[in-house]
C-alpha positions in Angstrom: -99.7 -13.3 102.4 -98.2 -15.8 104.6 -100.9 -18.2 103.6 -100.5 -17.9 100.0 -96.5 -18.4 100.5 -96.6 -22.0 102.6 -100.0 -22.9 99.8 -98.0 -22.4 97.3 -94.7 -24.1 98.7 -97.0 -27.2 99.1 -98.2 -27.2 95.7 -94.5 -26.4 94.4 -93.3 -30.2 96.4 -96.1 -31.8 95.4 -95.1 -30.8 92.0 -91.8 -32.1 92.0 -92.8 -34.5 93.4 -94.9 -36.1 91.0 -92.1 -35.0 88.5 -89.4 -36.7 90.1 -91.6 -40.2 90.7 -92.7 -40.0 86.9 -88.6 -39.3 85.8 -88.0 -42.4 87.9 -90.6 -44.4 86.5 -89.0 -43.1 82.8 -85.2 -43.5 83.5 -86.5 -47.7 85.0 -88.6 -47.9 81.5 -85.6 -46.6 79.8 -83.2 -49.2 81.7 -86.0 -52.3 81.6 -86.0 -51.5 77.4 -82.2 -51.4 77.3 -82.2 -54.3 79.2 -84.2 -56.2 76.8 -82.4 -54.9 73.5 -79.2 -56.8 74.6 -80.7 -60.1 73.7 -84.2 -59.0 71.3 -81.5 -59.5 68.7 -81.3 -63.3 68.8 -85.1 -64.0 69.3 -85.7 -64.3 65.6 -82.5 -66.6 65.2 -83.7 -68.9 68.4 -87.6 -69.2 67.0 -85.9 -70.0 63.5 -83.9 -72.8 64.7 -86.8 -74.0 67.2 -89.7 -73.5 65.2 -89.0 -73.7 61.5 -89.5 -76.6 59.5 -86.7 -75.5 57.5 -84.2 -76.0 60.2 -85.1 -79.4 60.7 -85.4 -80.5 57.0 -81.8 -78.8 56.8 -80.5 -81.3 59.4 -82.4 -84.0 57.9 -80.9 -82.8 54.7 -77.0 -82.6 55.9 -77.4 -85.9 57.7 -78.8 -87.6 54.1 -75.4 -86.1 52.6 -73.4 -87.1 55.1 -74.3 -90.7 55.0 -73.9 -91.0 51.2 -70.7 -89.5 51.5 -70.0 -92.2 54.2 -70.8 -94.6 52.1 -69.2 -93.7 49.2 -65.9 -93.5 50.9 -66.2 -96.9 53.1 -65.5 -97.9 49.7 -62.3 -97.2 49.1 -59.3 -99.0 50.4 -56.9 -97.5 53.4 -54.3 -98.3 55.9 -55.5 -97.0 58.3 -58.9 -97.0 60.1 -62.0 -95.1 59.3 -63.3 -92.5 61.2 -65.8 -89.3 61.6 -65.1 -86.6 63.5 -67.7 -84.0 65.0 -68.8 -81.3 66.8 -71.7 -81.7 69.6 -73.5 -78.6 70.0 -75.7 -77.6 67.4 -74.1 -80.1 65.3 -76.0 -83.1 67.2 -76.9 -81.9 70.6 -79.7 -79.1 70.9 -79.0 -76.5 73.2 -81.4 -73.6 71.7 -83.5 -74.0 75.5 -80.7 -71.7 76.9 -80.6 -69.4 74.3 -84.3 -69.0 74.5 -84.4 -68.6 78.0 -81.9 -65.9 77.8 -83.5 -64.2 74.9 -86.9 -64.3 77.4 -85.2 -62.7 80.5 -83.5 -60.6 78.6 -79.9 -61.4 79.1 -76.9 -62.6 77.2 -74.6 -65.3 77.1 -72.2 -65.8 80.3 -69.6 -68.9 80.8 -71.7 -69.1 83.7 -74.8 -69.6 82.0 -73.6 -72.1 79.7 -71.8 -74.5 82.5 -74.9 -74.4 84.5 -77.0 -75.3 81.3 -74.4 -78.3 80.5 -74.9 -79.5 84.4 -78.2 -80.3 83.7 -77.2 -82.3 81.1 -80.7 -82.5 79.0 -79.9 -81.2 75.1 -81.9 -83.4 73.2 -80.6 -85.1 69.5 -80.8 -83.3 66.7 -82.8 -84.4 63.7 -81.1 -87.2 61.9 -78.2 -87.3 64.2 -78.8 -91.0 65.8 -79.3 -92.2 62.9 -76.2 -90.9 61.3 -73.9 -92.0 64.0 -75.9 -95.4 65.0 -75.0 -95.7 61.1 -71.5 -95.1 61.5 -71.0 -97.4 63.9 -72.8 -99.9 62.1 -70.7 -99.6 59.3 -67.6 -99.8 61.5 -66.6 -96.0 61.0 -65.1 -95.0 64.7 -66.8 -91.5 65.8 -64.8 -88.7 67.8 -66.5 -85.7 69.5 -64.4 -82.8 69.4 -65.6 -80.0 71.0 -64.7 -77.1 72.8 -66.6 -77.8 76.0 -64.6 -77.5 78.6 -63.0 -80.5 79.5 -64.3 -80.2 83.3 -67.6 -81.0 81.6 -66.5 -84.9 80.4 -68.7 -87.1 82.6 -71.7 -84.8 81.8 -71.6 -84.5 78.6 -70.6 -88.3 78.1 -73.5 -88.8 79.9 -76.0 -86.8 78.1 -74.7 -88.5 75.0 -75.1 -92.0 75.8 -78.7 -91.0 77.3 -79.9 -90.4 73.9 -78.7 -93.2 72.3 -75.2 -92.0 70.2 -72.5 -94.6 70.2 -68.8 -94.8 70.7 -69.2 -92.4 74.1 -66.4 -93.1 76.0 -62.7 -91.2 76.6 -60.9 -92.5 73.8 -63.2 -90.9 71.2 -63.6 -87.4 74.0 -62.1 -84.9 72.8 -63.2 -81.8 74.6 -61.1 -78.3 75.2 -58.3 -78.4 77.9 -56.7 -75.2 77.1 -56.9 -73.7 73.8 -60.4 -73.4 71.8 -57.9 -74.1 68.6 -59.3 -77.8 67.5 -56.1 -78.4 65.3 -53.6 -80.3 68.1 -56.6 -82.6 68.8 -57.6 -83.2 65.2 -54.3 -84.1 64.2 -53.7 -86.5 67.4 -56.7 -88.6 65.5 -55.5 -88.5 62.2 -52.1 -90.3 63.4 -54.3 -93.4 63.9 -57.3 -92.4 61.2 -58.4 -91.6 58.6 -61.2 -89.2 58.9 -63.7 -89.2 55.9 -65.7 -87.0 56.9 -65.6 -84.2 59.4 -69.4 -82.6 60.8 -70.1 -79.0 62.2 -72.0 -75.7 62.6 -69.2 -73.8 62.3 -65.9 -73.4 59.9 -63.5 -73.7 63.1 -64.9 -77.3 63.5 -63.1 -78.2 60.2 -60.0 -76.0 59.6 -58.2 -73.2 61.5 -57.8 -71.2 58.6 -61.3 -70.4 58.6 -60.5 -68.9 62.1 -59.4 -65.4 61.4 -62.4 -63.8 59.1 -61.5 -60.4 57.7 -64.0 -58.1 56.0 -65.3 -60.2 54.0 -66.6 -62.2 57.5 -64.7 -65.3 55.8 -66.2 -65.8 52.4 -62.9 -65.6 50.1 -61.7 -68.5 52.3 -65.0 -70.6 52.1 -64.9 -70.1 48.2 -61.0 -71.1 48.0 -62.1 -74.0 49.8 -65.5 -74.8 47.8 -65.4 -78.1 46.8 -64.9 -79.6 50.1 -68.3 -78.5 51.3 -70.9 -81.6 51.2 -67.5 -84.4 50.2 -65.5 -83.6 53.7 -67.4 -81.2 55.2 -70.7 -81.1 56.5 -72.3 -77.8 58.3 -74.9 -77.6 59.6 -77.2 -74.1 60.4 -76.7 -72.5 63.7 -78.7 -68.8 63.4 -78.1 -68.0 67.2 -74.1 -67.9 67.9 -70.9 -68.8 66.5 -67.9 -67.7 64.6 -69.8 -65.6 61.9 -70.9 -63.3 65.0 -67.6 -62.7 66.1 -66.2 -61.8 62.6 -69.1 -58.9 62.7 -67.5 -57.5 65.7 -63.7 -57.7 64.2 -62.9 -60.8 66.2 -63.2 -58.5 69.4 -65.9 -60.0 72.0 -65.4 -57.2 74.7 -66.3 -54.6 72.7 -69.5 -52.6 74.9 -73.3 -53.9 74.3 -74.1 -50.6 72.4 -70.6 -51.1 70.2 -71.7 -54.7 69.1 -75.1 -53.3 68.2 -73.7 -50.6 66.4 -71.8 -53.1 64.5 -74.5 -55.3 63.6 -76.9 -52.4 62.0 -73.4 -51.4 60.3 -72.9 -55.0 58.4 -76.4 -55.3 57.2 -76.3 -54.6 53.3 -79.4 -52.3 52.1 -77.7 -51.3 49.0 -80.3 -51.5 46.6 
């Protein structure tokens, strides 16, 4: 009987034993799939803007448009200077390698990520870009980069700019984020000086501040009030992986939880057919 007892006392640990190995092995699945989820959601937007045609033509496209516009308005008379002013990422620097290497690990965005990704200074031109702004120049229309990289970032990002060729890289026409991500103060510093005739982006905050606060329509009653300035003053440009549209999804709140924002992104999808 005593036998039995300790036989069966083995077989009872050995039994949750296995069990408890093969719950662990589960729950580190479960964790390594959750993991993964956070950033599976902008795979399809990265591949898009690295691998489609489309994206490219669409640059090609916006950079066409922008230089007939140049040209058309070169042609008219003003007091004041001429000048463009635009964004840098995603508007004529690429910087989709860190979001695809996040989306491969399985991670999301950090400041942390980003500021070590700028360090390296290595974002390539974006189609059409160099040509644009090599155009500008040519034509004697002054370019500005306003951007919100941080300003601590300056002699980097001047420095990746003039290493792919774009012109007029130098402090005067810098104008990167000190304090506030709000581009107004900075665009209105230029216009004391210029005129700007055209103003380049990926995303409606690069143009106006009134496109900064979307409601639930995720902007689009302000980008129709403003219609007809789309391809004569402003030119956007596509940006699938981040930006301003995201945020509207999660109601302008960016600390909401991992499983919120993913609640909210299922929730704005339209299947009402």
């Amino acid at each position: 009987m005593k036998k039995i007892l300790i036989y069966s006392t083995i077989v009872l640990l050995i039994f949750s034993s296995c069990k408890n190995n093969n719950e662990l092995k589960t729950e580190n699945v479960v964790k390594d799939s959750v993991k993964v989820s956070k950033s599976e959601y902008s795979v399809s937007g990265t591949l898009w803007y690295q691998t489609s045609a489309e994206a490219k033509a669409l640059y090609i496209q916006s950079y066409n448009l922008a230089t007939f516009m140049l040209d058309k308005n070169i042609k008219i008379k003003s007091k004041k200077r001429k000048a463009v002013i635009t964004d840098i990422d995603e508007t004529l620097l690429d910087n989709s390698p860190m979001n695809a290497r996040l989306a491969k690990i399985g991670e999301l965005y950090t400041d942390e990520a980003w500021e070590n990704w700028v360090k390296q200074g290595k974002a390539k031109a974006l189609p059409g870009a160099l040509e644009f702004f090599n155009y500008c120049k040519k034509k004697g229309v002054e370019v500005f980069y306003l951007s919100n990289r941080s300003i601590a970032s300056q002699d980097i990002t001047m420095k990746n700019l003039l290493n792919e060729g774009f012109p007029y890289v130098d402090i005067q026409h810098m104008y990167l984020k000190e304090k506030s991500s709000d581009k107004t103060a900075r665009r209105d510093s230029i216009l004391k000086n210029y005129e700007v005739i055209l103003y380049l982006g990926d995303n409606l905050r690069d143009f106006s501040e009134d496109y900064g606060q979307r409601g639930d329509d995720y902007g689009a009653a302000v980008v129709n009030d403003t219609k007809n300035l789309f391809g004569t003053k402003f030119i956007v440009f596509p940006n699938p992986m981040y930006g301003e549209w995201e945020k509207a999804i999660y109601k302008n709140d960016y600390s909401k939880s991992d499983e919120e924002k993913a609640k909210l992104r299922k929730e704005a999808l339209q299947d009402n057919y």
